[in-house]
Each structure stands twice: as C-alpha cells, then as structure tokens.
C-alpha positions in Angstrom: 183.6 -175.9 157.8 182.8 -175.0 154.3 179.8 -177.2 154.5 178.4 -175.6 157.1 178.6 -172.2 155.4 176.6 -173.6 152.7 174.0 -174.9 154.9 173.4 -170.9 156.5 173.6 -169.6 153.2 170.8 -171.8 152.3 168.5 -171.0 155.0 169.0 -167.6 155.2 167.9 -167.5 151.4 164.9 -170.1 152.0 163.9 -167.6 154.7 163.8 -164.7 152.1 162.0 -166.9 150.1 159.8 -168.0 152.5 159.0 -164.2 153.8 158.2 -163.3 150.2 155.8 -166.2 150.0 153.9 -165.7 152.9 153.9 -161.6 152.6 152.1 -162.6 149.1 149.5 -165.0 150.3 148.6 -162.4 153.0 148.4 -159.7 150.2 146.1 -162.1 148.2 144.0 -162.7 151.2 143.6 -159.4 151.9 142.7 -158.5 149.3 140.2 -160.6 148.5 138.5 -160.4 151.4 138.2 -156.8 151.0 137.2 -157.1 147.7 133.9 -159.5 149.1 133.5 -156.9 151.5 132.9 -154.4 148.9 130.5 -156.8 146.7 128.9 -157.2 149.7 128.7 -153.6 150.1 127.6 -153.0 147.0 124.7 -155.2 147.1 124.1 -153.9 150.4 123.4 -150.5 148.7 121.6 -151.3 146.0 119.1 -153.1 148.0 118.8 -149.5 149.9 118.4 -148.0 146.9 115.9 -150.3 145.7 113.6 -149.8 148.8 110.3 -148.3 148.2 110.3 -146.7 151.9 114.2 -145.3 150.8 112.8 -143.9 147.9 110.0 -142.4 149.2 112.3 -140.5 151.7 114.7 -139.3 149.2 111.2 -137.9 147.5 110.4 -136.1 150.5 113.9 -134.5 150.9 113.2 -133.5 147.3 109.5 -132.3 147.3 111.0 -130.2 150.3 114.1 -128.4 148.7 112.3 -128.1 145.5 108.0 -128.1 147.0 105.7 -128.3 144.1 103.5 -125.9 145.8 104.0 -121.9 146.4 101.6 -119.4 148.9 101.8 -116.1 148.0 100.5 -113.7 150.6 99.3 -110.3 148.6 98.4 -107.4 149.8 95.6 -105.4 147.3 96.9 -102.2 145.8 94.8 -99.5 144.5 93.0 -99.9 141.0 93.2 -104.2 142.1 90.7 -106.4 141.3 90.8 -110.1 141.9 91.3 -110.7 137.6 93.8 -108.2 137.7 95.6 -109.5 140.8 95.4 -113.4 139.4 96.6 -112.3 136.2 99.8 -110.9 137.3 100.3 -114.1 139.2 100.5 -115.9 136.1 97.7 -117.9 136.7 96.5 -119.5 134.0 92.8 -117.7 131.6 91.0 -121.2 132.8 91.6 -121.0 136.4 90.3 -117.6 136.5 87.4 -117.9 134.4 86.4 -120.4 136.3 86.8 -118.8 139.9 84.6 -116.1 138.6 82.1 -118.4 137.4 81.2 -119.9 141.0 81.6 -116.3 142.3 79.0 -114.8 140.4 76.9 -118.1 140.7 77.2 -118.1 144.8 76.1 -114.1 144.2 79.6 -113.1 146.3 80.6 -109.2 145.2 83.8 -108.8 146.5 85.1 -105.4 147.6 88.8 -105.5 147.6 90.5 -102.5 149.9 94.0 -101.7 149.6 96.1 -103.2 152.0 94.2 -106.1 152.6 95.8 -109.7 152.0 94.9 -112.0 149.7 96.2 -115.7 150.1 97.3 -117.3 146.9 98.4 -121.4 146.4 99.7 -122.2 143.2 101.2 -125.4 141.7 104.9 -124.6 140.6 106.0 -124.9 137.4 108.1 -124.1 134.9 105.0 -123.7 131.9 104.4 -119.9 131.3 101.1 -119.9 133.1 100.5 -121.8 136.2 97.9 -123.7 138.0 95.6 -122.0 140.9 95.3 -124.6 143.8 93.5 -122.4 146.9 92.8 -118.6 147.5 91.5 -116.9 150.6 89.4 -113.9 149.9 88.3 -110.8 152.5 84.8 -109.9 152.0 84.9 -107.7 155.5 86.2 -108.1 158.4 84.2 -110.7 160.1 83.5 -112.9 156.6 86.2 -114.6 154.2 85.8 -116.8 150.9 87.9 -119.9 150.9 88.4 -121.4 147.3 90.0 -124.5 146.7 90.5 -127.1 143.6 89.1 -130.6 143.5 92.0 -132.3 142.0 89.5 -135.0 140.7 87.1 -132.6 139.0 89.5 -129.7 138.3 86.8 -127.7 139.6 87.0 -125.4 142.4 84.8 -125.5 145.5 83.8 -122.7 147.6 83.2 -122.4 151.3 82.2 -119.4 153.5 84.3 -118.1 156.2 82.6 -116.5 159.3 83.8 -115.2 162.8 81.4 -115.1 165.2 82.2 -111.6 167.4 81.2 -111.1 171.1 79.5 -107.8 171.9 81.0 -105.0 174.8 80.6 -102.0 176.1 83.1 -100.2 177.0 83.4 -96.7 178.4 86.8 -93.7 178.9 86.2 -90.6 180.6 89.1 -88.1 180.7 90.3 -84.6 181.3 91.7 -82.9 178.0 95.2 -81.7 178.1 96.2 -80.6 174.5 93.6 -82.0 172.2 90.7 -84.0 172.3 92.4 -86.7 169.7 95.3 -87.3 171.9 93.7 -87.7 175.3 91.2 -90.2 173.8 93.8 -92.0 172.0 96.4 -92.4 175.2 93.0 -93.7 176.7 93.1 -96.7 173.9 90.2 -95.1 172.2 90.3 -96.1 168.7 91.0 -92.7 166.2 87.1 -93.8 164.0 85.3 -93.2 167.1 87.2 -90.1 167.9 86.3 -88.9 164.2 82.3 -89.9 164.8 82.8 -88.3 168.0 83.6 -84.9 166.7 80.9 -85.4 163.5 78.4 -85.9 166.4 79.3 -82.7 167.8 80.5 -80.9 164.6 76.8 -79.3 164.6 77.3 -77.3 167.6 81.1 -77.1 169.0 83.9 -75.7 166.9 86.7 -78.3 168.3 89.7 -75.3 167.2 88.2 -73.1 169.1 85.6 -74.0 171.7 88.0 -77.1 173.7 89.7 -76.1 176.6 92.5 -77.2 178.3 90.8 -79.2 181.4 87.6 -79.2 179.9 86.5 -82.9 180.2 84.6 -86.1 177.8 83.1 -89.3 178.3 81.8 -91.7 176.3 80.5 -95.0 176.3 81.0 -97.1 172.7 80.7 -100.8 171.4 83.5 -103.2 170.5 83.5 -106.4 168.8 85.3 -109.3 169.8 87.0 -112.4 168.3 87.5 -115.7 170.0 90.9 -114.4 171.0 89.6 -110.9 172.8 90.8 -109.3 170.0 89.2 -106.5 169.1 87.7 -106.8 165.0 85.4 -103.5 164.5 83.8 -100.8 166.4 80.2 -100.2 166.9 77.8 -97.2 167.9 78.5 -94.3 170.3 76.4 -95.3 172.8 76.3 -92.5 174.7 78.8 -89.0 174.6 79.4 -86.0 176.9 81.8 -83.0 176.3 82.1 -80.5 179.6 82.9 -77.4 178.6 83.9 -74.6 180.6 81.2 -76.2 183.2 78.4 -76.8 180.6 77.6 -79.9 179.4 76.4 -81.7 176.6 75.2 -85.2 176.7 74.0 -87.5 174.0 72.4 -90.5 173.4 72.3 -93.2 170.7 68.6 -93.7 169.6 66.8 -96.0 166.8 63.5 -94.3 166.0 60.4 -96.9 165.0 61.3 -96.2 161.7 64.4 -98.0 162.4 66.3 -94.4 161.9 69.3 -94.0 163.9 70.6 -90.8 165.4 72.1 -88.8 168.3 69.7 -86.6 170.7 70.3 -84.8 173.7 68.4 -85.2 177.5 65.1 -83.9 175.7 65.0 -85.7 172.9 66.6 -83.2 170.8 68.5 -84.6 167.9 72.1 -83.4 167.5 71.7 -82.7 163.9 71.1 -79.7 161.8 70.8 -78.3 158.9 74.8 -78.0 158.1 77.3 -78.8 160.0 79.5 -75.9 161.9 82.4 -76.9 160.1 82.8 -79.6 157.7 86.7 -80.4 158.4 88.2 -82.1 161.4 91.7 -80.7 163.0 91.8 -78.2 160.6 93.1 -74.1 162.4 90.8 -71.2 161.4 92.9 -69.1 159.2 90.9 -66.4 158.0 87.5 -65.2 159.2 84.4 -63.3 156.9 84.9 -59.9 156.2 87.0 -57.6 155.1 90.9 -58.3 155.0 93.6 -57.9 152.8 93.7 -60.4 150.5 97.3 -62.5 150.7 98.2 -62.5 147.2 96.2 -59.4 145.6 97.6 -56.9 148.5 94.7 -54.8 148.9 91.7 -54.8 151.5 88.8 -57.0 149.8 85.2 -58.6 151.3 86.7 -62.4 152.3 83.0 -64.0 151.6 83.9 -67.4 153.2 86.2 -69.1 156.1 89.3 -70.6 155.4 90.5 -73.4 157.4 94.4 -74.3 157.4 94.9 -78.2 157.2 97.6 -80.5 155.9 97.2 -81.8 152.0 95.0 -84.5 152.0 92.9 -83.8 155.2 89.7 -85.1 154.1 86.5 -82.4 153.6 83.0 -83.4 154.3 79.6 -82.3 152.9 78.2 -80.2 155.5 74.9 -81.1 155.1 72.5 -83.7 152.4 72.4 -82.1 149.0 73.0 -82.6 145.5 76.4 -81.6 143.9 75.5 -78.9 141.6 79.8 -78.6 140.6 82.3 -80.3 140.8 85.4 -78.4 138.4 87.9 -76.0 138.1 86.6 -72.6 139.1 89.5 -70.2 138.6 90.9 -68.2 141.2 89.1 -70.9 143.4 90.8 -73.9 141.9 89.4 -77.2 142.1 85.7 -76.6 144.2 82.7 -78.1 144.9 78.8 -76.7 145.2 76.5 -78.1 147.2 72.9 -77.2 147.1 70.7 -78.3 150.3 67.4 -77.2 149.7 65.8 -74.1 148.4 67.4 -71.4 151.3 70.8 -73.0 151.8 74.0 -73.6 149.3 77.6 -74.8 150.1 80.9 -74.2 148.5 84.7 -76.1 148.8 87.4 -74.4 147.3 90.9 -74.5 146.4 90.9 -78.5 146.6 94.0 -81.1 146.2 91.3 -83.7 144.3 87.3 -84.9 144.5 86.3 -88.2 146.5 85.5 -90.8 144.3 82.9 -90.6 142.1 81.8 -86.9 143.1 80.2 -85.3 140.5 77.7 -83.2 139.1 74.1 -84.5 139.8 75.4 -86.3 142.8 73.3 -86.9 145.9 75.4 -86.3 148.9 74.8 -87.3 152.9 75.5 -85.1 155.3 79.3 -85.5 157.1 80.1 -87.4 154.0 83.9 -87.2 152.7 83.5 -85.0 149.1 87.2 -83.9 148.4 90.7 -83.3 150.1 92.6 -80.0 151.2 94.5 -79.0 148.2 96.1 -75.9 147.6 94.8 -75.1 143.6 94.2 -71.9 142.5 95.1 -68.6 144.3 96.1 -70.1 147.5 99.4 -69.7 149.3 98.7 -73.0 151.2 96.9 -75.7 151.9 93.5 -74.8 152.9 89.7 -74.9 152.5 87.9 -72.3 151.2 84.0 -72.6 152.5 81.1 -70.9 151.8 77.5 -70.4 153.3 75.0 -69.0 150.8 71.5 -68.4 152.2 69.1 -67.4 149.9 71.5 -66.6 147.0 73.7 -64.2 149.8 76.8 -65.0 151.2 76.8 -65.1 154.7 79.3 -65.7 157.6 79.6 -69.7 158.3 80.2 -69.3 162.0 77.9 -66.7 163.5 74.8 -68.7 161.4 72.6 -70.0 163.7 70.3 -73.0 162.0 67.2 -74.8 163.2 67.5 -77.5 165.4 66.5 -81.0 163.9 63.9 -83.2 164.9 62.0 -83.5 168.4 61.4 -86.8 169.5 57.4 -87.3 170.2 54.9 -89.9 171.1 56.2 -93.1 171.1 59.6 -92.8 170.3 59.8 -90.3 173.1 58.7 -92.7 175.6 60.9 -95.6 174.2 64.0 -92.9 174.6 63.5 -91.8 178.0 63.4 -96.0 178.7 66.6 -95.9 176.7 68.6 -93.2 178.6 67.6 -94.6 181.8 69.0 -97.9 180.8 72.5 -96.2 179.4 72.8 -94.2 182.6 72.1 -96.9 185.1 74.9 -98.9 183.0 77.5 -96.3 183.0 77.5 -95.8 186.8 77.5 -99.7 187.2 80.2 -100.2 185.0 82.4 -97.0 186.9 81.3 -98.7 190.1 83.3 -101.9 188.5 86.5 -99.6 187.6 86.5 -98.2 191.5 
C-alpha cells in the first residue's frame, strides 16, 4: 500500500515537471518564431523604404504639404507700378531688372489700373529675397503679357496674350419712370454708355430738368464678346433717340473722310457745340443767375454763375476744348479751374474737392473731359459746383445762352451719311422685328 503511494506521488510530480517543460519549449517557440516574423518584418520595411517609386511618393506627399512654389494673385493699388509691386513681393533686384529689360526691348508700356490683378509665381524660400518663376500682366482688356523663366537659361521669356472678341449690336428702348440711369440700367444697359449717352445730349437737354416721367429713349450700341458670350468692352452709340414731351431727337454715329467721329442729327447736323449745357451729370440745380441772397453773407448779391448740388467726388467735365488758364486756390471760390475756349468764350469751376490728374496751368483740354471733382472748398455750405459763362470778358447766364450749332455735313460725307442712316434704320426695325 505504501508502495503504491509512492508510485502517485511520483507521477503526479513528473506531471508538474513535465507541464513545466513543455509550457517552456512552447514559450521558446513562440517566441522565436515571432521574433523571425519581426526580422522578417523588418527587412520587409526597409526594402519599402529603399524603393525609389516609395520615395518618390513620400516626396510628393511632401512637395504637397510644404509646395516649393507660391501664386500670389494681386490686385494693383493706386501709386503701383510693376517695380514697386515686385519689390514688395520680395522678389529678388535680378529678377526685376531683368523683367524690365525684355519689357522695354519687346517696346510693351504697361498701364497698370487699380483693381486689376496681377498673377505672381514665386519659388519659396526661406533666403530674404526670392526667386520670380511666372507673372501675368493686363495691358487692356482684350491683351495680357505672360512672362515666364527658362530654368536652363535663368532668363525669362515673354509671350503675348490676345482674345479675339466677336462684334454685336444690340439695341433697349424704354419708357422713363424716375430717371434716365435707372430705366437703362434695369434694361441691362451698362452705366459708360449711359454716361456717353447723356455727354451726347449734354449740348442741348438739361437731364435735371428737361426728362419727364413717361418720356421715352432708344438706343442702339456695340458689345464685344469673348469666346464665352461674355461681354469684355463696349463700343460706339450707334444710334440714340430721347422723346420728349412728343419731340424727338435722333442721332446717328458718323466717321467723316477725315476719319473724324461724331454724333449728327437727321440733317446732318452734328450734336456738338461750342460748350456743353452743363458740364456735370446727375447733379440738382441749386441756385440760378441773378440776384439772391447769398447763403453765408445774408444779404441780396448778383449770383454770376449756376450752382449745381452733387455728392463729393461727382466728377466735372470741361465744357468745351480749351486751354486751362488756372488751376489754384481762388479764395472765397476755393479750389477752381479757368478755362479759356477761344477768343469770345471762357469757363470757370469752383469750390472743387481736388483737380483730375495732371490739370494744370497751360493745359489743353477736350471737350466733356473729366477736369476736377465736386468739393465743397471755400465759401460753400455744401457740396457743389460753382460754374461760370464768360462771353467776351462778361458774365453771362449758363442756361438761357444759346451757342452755334457745330458742323453741317456737306458733299461727300453727306451722301455717305444719308447711306449710313438708312443702313442703321433698316437694322433697328429688323432687329425689333426679331424681339416681336
């Protein structure tokens, strides 16, 4: 019996033993195997990282979180000019001379106007000044400078830019409700041809005062297109009609042999004169010529001028060709301008915000050409423009002035304009047939 207990006591501590063995040799197995599998790994990985096509992804991903390459869309600011504007870019004196150096070689003047964009590439880095890669440059509308750098040469190349635009005609008639400017505008006429619309007439209709509610306008203008329909620039008045009060006043768009271009009416009149009936646009008629009592002396004095009420800024034009004889502070008259248009007729601007650029004394000016803005300088209780008619050293009232007529079409030219309305008429009525 005793033997017997020996013998289970023996096995049961060879089966520890033997459960301790085995539990170790698994262990070991284990973790030796895992131990290949992570050599194997290992070599696995480097043989990833070693690929060429591994490493040119991971460049990718990197070039794309950190690109090596910037565009910088600018819009031009007043006083820019394309040194200035590459200067505070940081691009480096090199790149700049040089860019300047195949502009002035190709013979392109640039004419930067604020609010246009200028694209800019530039390399990044992290040296104080960097390198210029490609610009785009506006030279108008329908024409853009592309400059980019040969990385071989380190020299930049330049192309030229140009959109081809599609001619139309396109024509809006409509009844006048409050003003002029907002009927056309609701029409989708664009506000430039509104403002050569009212120049045109400026001559002979006061638009404050002679425009009715009801009375009616036409006109017939050209557009230029884009590839894409859209619309790039405006072209001539073609043709323009104001009914007023049941009187009407049609003109046509005419280019003399002298290649001269102008406005005349059904007999060839032309629709300019000597001055213009009043050199402002959407400006209210304030104060008359004659006697009134003046708003800041208080007593009754001679008003030798019209004043026209306008915001600050509204832009004044020279109402006829002259030279600028002034161009200064004038006292009570503030900041003014004097026109002199031949030997019977000078012009005077007062009580002006600023001058148009490069006004000045000595000065030749056209006729509907922007000279200053409403200001309110001097003795003035608002903004307003204080004009003048002098005839024959005499001031004289602006309004009631009647002036001569301009040119008559004869001979040739008035032959070759008759042909010309004829051909404007017959295309307005096809293109209203179109519309019905």
């Amino acid at each position: 019996m005793l033997k017997s207990n020996n013998f289970l006591y023996q096995i049961k501590n060879n089966y520890t033993i033997l459960i301790v063995v085995l539990t170790f040799f698994i262990t070991v197995v284990i973790t030796s195997s895992y131990n290949n599998y992570l050599a194997k790994e290992r070599e696995n990985y480097k043989k990833i990282i070693n690929n060429i096509y591994f490493k040119k992804a991971i460049e990718y991903v990197l070039d794309d979180l950190n690109p090596k390459y910037t565009d910088i869309i600018y819009k031009v600011r007043v006083g820019d000019s394309l040194q200035r504007i590459l200067i505070n870019n940081e691009i480096n004196n090199k790149d700049i001379r040089s860019i300047q150096q195949e502009l002035s070689k190709e013979k392109i003047k640039l004419n930067l106007k604020v609010g246009q964009e200028i694209t800019i590439m530039i390399e990044n880095s992290t040296n104080e000044s960097k390198k210029l890669l490609k610009l785009l440059l506006p030279v108008s509308k329908t024409h853009k400078i592309f400059v980019a750098k040969d990385i071989k040469t380190d020299q930049f190349k330049i192309d030229n830019i140009v959109t081809n635009l599609a001619k139309k005609n396109i024509y809006k008639e409509g009844r006048i409700t409050s003003s002029l400017y907002k009927t056309a505008t609701e029409l989708g006429v664009k506000p430039n041809l509104i403002i050569d619309f009212a120049r045109i007439y400026g001559f002979q209709v006061d638009f404050q005062r002679d425009i009715r509610k009801n009375d009616k306008f036409q006109i017939l203008y050209e557009i230029f297109t884009d590839e894409k329909e859209e619309i790039i620039e405006t072209g001539n008045i073609i043709f323009a009609n104001l009914k007023l009060s049941g009187r009407e006043l049609p003109l046509y768009f005419f280019i003399d042999e002298k290649k001269k271009t102008g406005h005349y009416d059904e007999s060839g009149k032309s629709a300019k004169k000597a001055l213009m009936k009043t050199p402002i646009n959407g400006a209210r008629l304030s104060s008359s010529f004659g006697i009134r009592k003046h708003p800041i002396l208080g007593y009754n004095k001679m008003h030798r001028g019209t004043d026209f009420a306008a915001p600050k800024g509204t832009p004044i034009m020279a109402s006829g060709d002259g030279i600028i004889t002034r161009a200064r502070w004038c006292g009570g008259g503030g900041n003014c301008i004097k026109i002199k248009h031949n030997t019977t007729y000078t012009t005077v601007y007062a009580h002006l915000w600023k001058f148009a650029k490069s006004i000045k004394p000595g000065v030749r000016v056209r006729q509907g050409q922007i000279i200053g803005y409403v200001g309110s300088t001097g003795m003035s209780t608002g903004p307003h423009l204080h004009y003048e008619v002098i005839e024959n050293g005499k001031k004289i009232n602006s309004q009631t002035l009647k002036l001569p007529s301009g040119k008559k079409l004869k001979g040739k030219d008035r032959e070759l304009f008759e042909i010309k309305k004829i051909k404007t008429n017959v295309l307005i009525s096809e293109i209203i047939n179109k519309q019905i």
